[in-house]
C-alpha positions as CSV (number, residue, x, y, z in Angstrom):
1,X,146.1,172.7,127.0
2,X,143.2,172.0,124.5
3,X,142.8,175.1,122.5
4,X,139.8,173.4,119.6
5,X,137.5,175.6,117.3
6,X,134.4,173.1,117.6
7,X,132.1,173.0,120.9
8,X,132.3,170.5,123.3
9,X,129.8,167.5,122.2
10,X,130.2,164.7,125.5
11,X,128.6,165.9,128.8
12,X,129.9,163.8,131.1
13,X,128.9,163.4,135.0
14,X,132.1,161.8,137.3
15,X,131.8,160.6,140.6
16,X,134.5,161.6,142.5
17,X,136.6,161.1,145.9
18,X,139.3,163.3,146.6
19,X,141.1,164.1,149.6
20,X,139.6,166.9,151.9
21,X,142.3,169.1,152.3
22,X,143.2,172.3,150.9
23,X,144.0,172.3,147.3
24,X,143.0,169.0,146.5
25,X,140.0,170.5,145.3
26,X,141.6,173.4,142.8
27,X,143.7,170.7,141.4
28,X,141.3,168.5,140.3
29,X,139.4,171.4,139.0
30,X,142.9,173.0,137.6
31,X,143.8,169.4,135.4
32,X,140.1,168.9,133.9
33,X,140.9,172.8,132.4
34,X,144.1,171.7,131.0
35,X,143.3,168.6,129.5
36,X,139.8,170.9,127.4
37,X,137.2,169.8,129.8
38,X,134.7,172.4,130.9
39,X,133.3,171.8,134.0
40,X,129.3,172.4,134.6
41,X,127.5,171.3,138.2
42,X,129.3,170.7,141.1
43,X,127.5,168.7,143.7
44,X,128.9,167.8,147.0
45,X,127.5,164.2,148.2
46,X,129.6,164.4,151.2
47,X,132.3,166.0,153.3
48,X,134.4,163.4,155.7
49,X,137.2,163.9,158.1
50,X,139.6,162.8,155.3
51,X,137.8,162.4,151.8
52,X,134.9,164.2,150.0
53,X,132.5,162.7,147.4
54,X,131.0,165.1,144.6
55,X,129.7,164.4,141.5
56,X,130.9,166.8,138.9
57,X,129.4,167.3,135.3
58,X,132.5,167.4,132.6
59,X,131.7,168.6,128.9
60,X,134.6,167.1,126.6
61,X,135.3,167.5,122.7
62,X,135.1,163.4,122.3
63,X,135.6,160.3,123.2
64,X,139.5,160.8,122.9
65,X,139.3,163.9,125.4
66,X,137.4,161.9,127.7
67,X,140.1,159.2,127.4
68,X,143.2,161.9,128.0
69,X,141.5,163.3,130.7
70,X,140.4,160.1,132.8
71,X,144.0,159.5,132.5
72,X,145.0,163.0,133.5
73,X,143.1,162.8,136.4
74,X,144.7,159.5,137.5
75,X,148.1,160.6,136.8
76,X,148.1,164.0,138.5
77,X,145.9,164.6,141.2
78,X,144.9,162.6,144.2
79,X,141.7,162.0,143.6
80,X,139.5,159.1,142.3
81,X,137.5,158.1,139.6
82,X,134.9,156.1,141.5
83,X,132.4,156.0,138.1
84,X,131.8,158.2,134.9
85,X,128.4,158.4,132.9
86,X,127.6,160.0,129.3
87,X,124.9,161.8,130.4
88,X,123.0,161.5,126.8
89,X,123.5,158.3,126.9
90,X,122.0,158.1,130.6
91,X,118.7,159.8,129.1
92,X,118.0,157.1,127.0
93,X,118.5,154.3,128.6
94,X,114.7,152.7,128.2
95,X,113.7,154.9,125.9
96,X,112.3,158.6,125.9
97,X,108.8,157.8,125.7
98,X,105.8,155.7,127.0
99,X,101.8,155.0,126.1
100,X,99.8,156.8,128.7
101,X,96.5,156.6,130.0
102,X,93.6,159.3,130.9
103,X,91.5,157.8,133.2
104,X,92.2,155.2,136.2
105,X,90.6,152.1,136.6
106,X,90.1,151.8,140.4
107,X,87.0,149.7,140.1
108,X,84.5,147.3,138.4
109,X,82.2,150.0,137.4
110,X,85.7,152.0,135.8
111,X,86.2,148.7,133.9
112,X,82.8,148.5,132.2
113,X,83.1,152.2,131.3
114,X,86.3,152.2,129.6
115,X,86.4,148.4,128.2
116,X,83.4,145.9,128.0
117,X,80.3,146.2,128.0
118,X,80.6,150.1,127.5
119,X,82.9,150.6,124.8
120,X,80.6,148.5,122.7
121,X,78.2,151.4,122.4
122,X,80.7,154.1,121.2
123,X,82.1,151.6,118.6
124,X,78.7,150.8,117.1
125,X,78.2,155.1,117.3
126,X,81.7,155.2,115.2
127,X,80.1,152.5,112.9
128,X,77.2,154.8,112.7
129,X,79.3,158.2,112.2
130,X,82.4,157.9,111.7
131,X,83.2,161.7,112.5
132,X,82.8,160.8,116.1
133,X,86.1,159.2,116.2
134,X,87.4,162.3,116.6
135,X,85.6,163.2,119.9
136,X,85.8,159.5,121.1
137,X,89.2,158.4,120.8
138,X,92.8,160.0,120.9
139,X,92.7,160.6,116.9
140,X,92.0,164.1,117.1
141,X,95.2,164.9,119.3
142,X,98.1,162.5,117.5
143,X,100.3,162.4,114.9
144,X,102.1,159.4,113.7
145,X,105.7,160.5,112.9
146,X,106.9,158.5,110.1
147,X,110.6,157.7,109.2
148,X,112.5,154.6,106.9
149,X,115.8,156.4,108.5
150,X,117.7,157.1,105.1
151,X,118.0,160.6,106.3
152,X,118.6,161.0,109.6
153,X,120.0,164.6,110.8
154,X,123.3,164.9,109.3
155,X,124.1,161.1,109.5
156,X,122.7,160.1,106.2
157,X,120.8,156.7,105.9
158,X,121.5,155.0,109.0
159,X,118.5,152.5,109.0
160,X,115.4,153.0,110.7
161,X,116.2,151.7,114.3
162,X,119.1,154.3,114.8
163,X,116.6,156.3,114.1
164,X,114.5,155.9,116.2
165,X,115.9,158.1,119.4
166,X,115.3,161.1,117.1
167,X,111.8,160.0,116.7
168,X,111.3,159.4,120.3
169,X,112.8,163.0,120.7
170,X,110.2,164.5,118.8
171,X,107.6,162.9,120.5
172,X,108.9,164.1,123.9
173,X,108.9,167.8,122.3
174,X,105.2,167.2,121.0
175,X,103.7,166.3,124.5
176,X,105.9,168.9,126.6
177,X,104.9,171.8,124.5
178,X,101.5,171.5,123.1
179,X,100.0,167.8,124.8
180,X,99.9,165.9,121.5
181,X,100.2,162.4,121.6
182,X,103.0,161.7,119.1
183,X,103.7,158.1,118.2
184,X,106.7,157.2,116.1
185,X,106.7,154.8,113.3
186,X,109.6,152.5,111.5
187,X,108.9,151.9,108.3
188,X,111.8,149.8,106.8
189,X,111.4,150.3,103.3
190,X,113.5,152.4,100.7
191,X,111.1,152.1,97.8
192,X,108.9,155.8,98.5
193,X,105.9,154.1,97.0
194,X,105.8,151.5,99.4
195,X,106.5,153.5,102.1
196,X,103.2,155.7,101.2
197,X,101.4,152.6,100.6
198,X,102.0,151.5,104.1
199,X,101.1,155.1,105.7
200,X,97.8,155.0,103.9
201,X,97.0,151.5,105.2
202,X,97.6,152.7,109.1
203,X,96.8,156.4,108.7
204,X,93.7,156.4,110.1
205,X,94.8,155.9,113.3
206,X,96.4,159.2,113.8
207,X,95.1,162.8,113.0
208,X,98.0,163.7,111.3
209,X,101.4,162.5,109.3
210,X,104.3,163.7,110.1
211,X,106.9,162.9,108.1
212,X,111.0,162.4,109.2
213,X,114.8,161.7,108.0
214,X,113.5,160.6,104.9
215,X,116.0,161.3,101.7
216,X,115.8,163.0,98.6
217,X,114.3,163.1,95.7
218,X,112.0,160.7,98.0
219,X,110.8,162.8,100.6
220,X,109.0,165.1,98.2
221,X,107.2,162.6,96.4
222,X,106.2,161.0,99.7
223,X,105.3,164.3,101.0
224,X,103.3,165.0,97.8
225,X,101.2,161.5,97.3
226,X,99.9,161.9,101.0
227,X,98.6,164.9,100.9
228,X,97.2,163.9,97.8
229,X,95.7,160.9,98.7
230,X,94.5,161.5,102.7
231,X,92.2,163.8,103.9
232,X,94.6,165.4,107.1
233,X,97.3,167.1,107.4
234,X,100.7,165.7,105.9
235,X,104.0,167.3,106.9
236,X,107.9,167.0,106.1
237,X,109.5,168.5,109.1
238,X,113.0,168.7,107.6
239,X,111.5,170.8,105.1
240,X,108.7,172.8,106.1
241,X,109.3,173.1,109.8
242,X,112.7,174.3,109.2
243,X,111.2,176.6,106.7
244,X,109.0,178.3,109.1
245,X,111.8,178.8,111.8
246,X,114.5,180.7,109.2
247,X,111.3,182.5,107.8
248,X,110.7,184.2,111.2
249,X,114.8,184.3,111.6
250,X,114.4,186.5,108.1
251,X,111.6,188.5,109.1
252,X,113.8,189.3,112.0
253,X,117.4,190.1,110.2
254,X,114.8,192.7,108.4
255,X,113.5,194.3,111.3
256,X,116.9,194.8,112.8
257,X,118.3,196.4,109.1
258,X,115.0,198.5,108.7
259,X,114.2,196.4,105.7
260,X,111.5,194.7,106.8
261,X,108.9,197.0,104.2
262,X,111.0,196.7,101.1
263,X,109.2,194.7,98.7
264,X,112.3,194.2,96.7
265,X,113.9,191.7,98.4
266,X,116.0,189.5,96.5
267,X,117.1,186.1,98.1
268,X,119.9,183.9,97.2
269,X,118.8,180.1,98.7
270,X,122.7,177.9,98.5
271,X,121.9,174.3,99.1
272,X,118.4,173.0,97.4
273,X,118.2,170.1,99.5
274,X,114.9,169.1,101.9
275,X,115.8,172.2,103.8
276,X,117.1,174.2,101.3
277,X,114.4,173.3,98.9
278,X,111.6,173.9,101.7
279,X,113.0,177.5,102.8
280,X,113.3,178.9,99.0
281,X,109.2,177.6,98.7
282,X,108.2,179.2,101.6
283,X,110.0,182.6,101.3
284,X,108.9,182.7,97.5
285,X,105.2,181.7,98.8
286,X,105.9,185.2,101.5
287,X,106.8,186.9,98.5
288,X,110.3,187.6,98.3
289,X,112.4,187.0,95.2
290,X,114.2,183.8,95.7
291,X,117.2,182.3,93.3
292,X,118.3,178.7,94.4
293,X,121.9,177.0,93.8
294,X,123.1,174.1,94.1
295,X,125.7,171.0,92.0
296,X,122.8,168.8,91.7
297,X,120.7,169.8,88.7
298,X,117.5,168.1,90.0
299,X,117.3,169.9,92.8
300,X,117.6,172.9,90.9
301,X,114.8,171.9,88.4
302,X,112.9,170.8,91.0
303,X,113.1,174.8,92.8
304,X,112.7,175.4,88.7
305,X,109.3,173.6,88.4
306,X,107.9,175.5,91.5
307,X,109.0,178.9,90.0
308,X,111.7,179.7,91.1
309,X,115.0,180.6,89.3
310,X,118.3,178.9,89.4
311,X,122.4,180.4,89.5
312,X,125.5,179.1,89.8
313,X,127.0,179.9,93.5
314,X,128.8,183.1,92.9
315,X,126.0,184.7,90.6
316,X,123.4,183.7,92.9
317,X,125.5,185.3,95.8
318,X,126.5,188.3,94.1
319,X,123.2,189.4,93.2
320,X,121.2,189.0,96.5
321,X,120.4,190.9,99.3
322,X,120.0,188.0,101.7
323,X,122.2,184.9,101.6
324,X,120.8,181.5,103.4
325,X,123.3,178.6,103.1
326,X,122.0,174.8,104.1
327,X,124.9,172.8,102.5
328,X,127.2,171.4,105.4
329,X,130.2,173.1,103.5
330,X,132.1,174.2,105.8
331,X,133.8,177.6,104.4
332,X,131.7,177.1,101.4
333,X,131.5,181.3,101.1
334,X,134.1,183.2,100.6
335,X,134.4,186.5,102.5
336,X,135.4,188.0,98.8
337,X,132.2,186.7,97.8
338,X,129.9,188.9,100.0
339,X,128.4,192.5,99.2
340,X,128.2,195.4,101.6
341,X,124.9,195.8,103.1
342,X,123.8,192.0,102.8
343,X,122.5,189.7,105.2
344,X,124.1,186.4,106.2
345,X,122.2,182.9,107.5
346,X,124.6,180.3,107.1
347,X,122.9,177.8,109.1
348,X,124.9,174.9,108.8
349,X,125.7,173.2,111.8
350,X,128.1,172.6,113.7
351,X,130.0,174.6,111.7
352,X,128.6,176.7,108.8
353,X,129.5,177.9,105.4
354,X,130.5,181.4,106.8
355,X,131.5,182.0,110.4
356,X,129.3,185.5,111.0
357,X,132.5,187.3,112.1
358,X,133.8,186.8,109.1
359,X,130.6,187.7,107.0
360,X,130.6,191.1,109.5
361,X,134.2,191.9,108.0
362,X,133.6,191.2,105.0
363,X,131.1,194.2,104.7
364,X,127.9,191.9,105.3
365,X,124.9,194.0,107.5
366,X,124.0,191.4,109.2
367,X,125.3,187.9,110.0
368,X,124.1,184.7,112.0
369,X,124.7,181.4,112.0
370,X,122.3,178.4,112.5
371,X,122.5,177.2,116.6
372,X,119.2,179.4,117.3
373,X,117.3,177.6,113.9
374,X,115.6,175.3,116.0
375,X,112.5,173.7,114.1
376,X,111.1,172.8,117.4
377,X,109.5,176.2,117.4
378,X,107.3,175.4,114.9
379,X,106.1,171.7,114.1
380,X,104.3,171.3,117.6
381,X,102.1,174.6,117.1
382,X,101.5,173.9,113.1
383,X,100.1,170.7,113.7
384,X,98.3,171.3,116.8
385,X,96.3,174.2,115.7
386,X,95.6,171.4,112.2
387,X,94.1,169.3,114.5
388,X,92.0,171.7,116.5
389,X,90.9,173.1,113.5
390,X,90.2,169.8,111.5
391,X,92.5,171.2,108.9
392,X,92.5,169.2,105.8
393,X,96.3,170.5,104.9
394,X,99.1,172.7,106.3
395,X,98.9,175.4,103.8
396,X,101.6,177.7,103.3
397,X,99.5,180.9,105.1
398,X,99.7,178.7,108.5
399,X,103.6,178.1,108.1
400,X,104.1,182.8,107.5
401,X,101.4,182.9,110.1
402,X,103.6,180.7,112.6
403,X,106.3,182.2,111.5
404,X,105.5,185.8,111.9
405,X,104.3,185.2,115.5
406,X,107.7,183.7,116.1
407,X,109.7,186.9,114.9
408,X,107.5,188.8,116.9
409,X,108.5,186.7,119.7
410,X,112.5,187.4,120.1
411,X,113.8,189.5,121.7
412,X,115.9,192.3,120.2
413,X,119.3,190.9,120.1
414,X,118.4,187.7,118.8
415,X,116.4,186.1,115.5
416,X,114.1,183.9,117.1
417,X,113.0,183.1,120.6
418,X,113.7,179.9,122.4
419,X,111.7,177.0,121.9
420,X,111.0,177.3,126.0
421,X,109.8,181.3,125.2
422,X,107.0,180.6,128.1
423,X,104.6,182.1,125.2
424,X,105.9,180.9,121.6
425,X,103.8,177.8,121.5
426,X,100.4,178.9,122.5
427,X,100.9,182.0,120.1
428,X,102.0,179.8,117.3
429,X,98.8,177.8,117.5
430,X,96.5,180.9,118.0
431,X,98.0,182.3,115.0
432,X,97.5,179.5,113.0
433,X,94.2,178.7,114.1
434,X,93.1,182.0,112.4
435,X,94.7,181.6,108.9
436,X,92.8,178.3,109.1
437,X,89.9,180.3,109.5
């Protein structure tokens, strides 16, 4: 019998035969429980006088589980493994994305519209007024999504070709929920000047820059010498779209404590990394008291320089009303270290700094942890309501904006809604759209 603390990570999809009789069925089912496996869809291909095929979906801890229970299988039931997928590995096989068309060319006369001799007279009207790129080509509706891969999720610097399935991901998310054409881009350099030197040359082909998986110190000086140096919007996901998402998951926590319309909200921000550093900017820029920590001191001078103030981990803790942790340490705060009343986003995944049963024992108002932080709420609204707007920058009014239409959003049981809300999206950009205005 497994009996593990962490969440199954491998879905896997078996294709099985087994003997159609009575039993045979349970036991299968009865060995794949003892062995840790969790068993999803069930899916009868068919039913014989003596043998029935079905493909059943199997979510395991790891590749060892899977191992132990392929055996387990073999060993003590009748039935057989004909074949066995990783279904996230099926999902990419190809890739995630493709370059699409909008028109069909059935014909001559479709040819000389879209291609030559037409085209001719839209690029001499570009020459002419350069604006109309804009309404003549696909600029005004994509982003370029930039990585050099020496962040990627909680991997670390990986290279930019493994990261390139989380860029194609977030291309996928971009299309599905708001139709902007999202285009990622390798850049294999490590030298941030370089890197911004290279996104300057090829920026005009996209309406905006969206930055990814890049590390720090780099990231910020990336992020900052865009926006300085083009005129559209520039953003750093891992900062700012994170930002937005446990802005609206604050906004929430204050709702459901009845603190929402204290203005003396004090903040303790643990972990001053991208997201760390990006979360502790925004909720100062909302207006709430914010003291960072973290062991590296330029990350603190760099929350410092933006106004903010600095403590070690237990003074910062102490004194706060709201504690958000972003460090990856996994028991990082102590249940000794929390004060009655407070409220507790350790968002850390998979596991985070403070499990929130233990911050609810430990006197703590409120407590969540970081599965429902999903910055996918927030990056495809931001930047599509930029590009509708011929925003110049994403300004820190359109990331509360977002953000407050996304607390509005959840439901009362939870902090934020899911990024498949049927509404979050077209609210997110209609809310933006007007603190563009």
């Amino acid at each position: 019998m497994n009996n593990r603390l962490t969440l199954p990570e491998l879905d896997i999809l078996f294709e099985i035969k087994s003997l159609h009789k009575q039993g045979a069925l349970g036991r299968l089912l009865t060995v794949i429980g003892e062995e840790g496996g969790i068993v999803g869809e069930i899916k009868t291909e068919f039913v014989g006088k003596t043998h029935s095929l079905r493909k059943i979906t199997v979510s395991v801890y790891d590749e060892e589980n899977l191992k132990s229970l392929v055996k387990a299988i073999e060993e003590k039931t009748e039935a057989q493994i004909l074949s066995y997928k990783d279904l996230v590995y099926e999902r990419h096989k190809g890739g995630k994305i493709h370059s699409g068309r909008k028109h069909d060319v059935k014909s001559i006369w479709d040819l000389r519209y879209i291609y030559t001799p037409g085209v001719a007279r839209i690029s001499r009207e570009i020459k002419s007024n350069p604006e109309k790129a804009r309404e003549y080509t696909s600029i005004s509706n994509s982003v370029g999504i930039f990585t050099n891969g020496t962040r990627v999720l909680g991997l670390g610097d990986i290279g930019v070709l493994a990261g390139m399935p989380v860029m194609e991901g977030k291309a996928v998310i971009y299309d599905q929920f708001v139709g902007i054409s999202a285009v990622p881009v390798l850049v294999d350099t490590k030298d941030p000047l370089e890197f911004v030197n290279i996104i300057e040359k090829i920026s005009k082909t996209f309406g905006g820059i969206h930055l990814e998986d890049i590390r720090i110190p780099d990231c910020f000086f990336i992020e900052e010498e865009l926006i300085r140096r083009l005129d559209k919007p520039v953003m750093h996901d891992d900062q700012h779209g994170t930002a937005t998402v446990v802005l609206a998951a604050v906004i929430s926590a204050l709702k459901q404590t009845g603190r929402l319309k204290d203005k003396k909200i004090r903040v303790a921000q643990v972990g001053l990394g991208a997201a760390g550093f990006g979360i502790a900017k925004l909720l100062m820029d909302y207006g709430l008291d914010v003291t960072g920590s973290d062991i590296n001191e330029a990350s603190k001078k760099q929350l410092e320089k933006y106004g903010g103030r600095t403590a070690s981990l237990q003074d910062a803790v102490g004194d706060s009303d709201i504690v958000i942790a972003t460090t990856g340490v996994v028991g990082l705060i102590k249940p000794e270290m929390i004060r009655q009343g407070q409220i507790i986003l350790a968002l850390s995944n998979p596991v985070p700094e403070i499990s929130p049963e233990e911050a609810l024992q430990a006197g703590a108002a409120f407590a969540s942890d970081g599965k429902s932080i999903n910055n996918a709420l927030a990056y495809p609204g931001l930047f599509k309501a930029a590009l509708e707007t011929n925003a110049r920058q994403i300004t820190p009014a359109m990331k509360i904006a977002a953000a407050e239409v996304i607390s509005s959003l959840a439901d009362e049981n939870e902090l934020v809604p899911s990024p498949f809300h049927p509404e979050v999206h077209k609210k997110v950009i209609e809310a933006v759209k007007k603190a563009c205005a």
